[in-house]
C-alpha positions in Angstrom: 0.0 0.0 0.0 1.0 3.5 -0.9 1.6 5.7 2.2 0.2 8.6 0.6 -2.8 8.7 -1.8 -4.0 12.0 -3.1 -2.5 13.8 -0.3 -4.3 11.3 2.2 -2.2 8.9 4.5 -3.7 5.5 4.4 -3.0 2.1 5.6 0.3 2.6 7.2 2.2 2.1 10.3 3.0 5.6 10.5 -0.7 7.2 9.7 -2.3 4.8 12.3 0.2 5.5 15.2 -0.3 9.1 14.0 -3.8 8.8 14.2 -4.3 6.9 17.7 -1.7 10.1 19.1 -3.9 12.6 17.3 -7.3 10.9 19.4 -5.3 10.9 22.7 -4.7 14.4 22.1 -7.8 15.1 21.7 -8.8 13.4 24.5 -6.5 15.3 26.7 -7.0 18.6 25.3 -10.7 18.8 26.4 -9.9 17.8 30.4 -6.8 20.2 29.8 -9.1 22.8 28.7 -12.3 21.8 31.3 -9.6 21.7 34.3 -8.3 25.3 33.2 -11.7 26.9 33.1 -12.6 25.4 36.5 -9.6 26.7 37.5 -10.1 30.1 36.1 -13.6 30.6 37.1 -12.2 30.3 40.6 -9.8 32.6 39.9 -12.8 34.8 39.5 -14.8 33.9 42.6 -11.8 34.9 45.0 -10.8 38.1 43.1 -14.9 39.0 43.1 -15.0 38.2 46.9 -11.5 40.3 47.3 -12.6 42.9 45.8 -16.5 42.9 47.6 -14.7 43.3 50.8 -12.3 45.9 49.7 -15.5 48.0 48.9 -17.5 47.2 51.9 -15.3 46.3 55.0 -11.9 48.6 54.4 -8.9 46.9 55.0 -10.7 43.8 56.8 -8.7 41.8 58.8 -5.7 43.8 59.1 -4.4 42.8 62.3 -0.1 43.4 61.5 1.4 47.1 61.9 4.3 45.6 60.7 2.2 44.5 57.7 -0.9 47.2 56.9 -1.3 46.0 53.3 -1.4 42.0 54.4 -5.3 42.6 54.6 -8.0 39.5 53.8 -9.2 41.4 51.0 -6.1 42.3 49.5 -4.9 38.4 49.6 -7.9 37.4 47.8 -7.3 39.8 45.4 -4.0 38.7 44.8 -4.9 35.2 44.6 -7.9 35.4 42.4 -5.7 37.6 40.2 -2.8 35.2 40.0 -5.5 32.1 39.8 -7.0 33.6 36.9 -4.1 34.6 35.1 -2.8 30.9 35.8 -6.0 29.3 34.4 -6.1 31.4 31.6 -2.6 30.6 30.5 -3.5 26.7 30.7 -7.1 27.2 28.8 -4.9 29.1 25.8 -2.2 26.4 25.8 -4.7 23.8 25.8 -7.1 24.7 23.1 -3.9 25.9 21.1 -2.1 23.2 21.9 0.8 24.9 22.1 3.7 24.0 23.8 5.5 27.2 25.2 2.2 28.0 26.9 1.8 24.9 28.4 5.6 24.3 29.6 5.1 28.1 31.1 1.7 26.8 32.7 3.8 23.8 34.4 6.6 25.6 35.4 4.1 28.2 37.1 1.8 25.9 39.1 4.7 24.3 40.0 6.4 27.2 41.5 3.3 27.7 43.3 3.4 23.9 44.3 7.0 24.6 45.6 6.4 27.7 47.6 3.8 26.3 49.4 5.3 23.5 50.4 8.4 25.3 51.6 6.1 27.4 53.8 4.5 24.6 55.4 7.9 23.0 56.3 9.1 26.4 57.6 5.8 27.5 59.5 6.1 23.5 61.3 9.8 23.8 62.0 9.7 27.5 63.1 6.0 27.2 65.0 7.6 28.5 68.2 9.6 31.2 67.1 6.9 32.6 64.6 4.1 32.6 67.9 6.5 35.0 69.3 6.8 37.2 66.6 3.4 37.2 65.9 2.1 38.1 69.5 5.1 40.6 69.1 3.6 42.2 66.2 -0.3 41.7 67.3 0.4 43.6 70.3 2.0 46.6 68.4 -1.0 46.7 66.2 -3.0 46.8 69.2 -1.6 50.7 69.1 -3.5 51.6 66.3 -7.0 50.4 67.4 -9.3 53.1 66.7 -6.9 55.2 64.9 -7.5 57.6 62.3 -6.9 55.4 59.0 -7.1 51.8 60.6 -10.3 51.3 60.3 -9.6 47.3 58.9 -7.4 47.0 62.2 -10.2 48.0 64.4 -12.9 46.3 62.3 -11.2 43.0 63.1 -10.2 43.3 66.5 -13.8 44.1 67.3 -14.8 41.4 65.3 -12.7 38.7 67.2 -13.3 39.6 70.5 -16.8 39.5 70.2 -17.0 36.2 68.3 -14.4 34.1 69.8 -15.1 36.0 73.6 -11.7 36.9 74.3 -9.8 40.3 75.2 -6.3 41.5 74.5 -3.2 39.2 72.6 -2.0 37.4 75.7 -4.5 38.7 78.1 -7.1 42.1 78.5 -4.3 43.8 80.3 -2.7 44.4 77.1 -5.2 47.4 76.5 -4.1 49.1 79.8 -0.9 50.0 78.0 -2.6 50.8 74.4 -5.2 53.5 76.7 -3.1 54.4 79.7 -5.7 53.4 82.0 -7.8 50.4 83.6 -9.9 49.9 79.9 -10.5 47.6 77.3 -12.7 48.6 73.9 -16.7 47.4 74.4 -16.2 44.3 72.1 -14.5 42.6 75.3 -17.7 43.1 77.2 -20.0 40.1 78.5 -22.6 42.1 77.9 -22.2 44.9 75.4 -23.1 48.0 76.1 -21.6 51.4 75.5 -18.5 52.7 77.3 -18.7 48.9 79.1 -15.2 48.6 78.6 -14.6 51.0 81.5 -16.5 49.1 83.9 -14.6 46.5 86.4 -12.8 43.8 85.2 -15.4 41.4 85.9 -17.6 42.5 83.2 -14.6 41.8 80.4 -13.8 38.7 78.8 -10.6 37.0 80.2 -9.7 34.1 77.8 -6.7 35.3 75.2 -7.7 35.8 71.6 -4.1 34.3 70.4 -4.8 31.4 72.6 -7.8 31.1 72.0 -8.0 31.0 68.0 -5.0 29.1 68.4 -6.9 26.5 69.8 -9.9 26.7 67.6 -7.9 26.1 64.7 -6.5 23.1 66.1 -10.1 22.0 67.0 -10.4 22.2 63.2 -7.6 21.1 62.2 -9.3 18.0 60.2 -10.8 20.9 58.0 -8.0 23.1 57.6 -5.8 20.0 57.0 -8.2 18.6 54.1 -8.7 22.2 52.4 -4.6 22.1 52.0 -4.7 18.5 50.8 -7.9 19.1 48.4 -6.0 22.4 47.0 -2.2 20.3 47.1 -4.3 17.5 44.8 -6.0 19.9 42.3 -2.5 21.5 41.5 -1.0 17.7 41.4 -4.2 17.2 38.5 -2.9 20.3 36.6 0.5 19.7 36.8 -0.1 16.5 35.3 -2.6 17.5 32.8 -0.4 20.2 31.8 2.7 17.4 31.5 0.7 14.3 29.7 -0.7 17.2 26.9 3.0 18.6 26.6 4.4 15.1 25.7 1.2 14.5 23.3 1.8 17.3 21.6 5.0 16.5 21.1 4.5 12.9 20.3 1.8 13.9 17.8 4.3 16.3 16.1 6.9 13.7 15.6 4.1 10.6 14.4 2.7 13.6 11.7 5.7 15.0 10.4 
């Protein structure tokens, strides 16, 4: 048999392993591509949510002074922005089927992959030294409660104390030094009401907040430990995605040429 007839490949060894690569391509190109926009649409839901409480709450959740811009709503928008821009990348490279974009796609979710990982090995070896710092750094921020420009700051604090029905970093004598005097704000109160936070000490909450979200997230530590394993196996999926429709490509390339 002829391996070319009119400009059509029949009947050879060549056209059929050319054929069964172009299929598996194909094949691969779709998930690739289905994976992506998941991925992307994502993206979008975090930036959206980011950006909702950068309208609406301030700098929400801005509890660093070392840190002002490390906010809840400006790490959403971060992520959601880099999310999309990773998905989008992959969705291209995909439905293109072309190679730079999805070697760049790899080499991006796998610098993500990496960073994380190195984070979580450094916040488990360092766990001691970075709860100093932190009630270091919370207690500085306690400063700028109710300051002019730190509304996020103040939003938060008020917020936790009330919710997890605690007072101060390490105790609700860490407000004596932020007002000068025997004070806490009103969110420490048992029962809120205003100016309560001048009352006697037996009206405030006494259990840490450090302490006691500490403990909290350890409580749900089951939850916090599948959300990293869930997000750990989706970027697994796309780096292999990315990887197995890189080498079809490829393989496709060679079988048609």
């Amino acid at each position: 048999w002829a391996s070319v007839s009119a400009g059509v490949c029949v009947h050879t060894p060549e056209c059929k392993r050319c054929s069964m690569a172009r299929g598996c391509l194909q094949g691969v190109k779709y998930l690739m591509f289905a994976f992506n926009l998941l991925f992307w649409l994502g993206g979008c839901g975090v930036l959206g949510v980011g950006i909702w409480l950068a309208a609406t709450q301030g700098n929400f959740a801005t509890l660093s002074s070392s840190f002002p811009s490390l906010s809840a709503a400006n790490l959403l928008i971060i992520t959601g922005a880099f999310v999309m821009a990773i998905g989008f990348v992959g969705c291209i490279g995909a439905i293109k089927e072309n190679k730079c974009l999805l070697l760049t796609f790899f080499v991006m979710l796998l610098l993500v992959f990496l960073l994380e990982t190195t984070i979580a090995v450094l916040f488990f070896a360092y766990t001691d030294k970075i709860d100093r710092y932190a009630q270091r750094d919370l207690k500085k921020g306690l400063h700028l409660y109710g300051t002019q420009g730190n509304v996020g700051l103040t939003n938060a604090w008020s917020i936790i104390q009330t919710d997890f029905r605690c007072c101060g970093v390490s105790n609700y004598t860490d407000w004596f030094e932020v007002y000068n005097a025997t004070r806490v704000p009103d969110s420490c109160c048992l029962e809120f009401s205003e100016s309560c936070g001048l009352h006697a000490p037996g009206t405030w909450w006494k259990a840490p907040c450090y302490e006691t979200v500490k403990m909290w997230l350890q409580e749900n530590l089951l939850a916090v430990g599948v959300f990293g394993l869930c997000t750990a196996l989706v970027q697994i999926l796309g780096l292999t995605f990315a990887m197995t429709m890189y080498c079809q490509v490829v393989k496709a390339d060679t079988s048609c040429a």
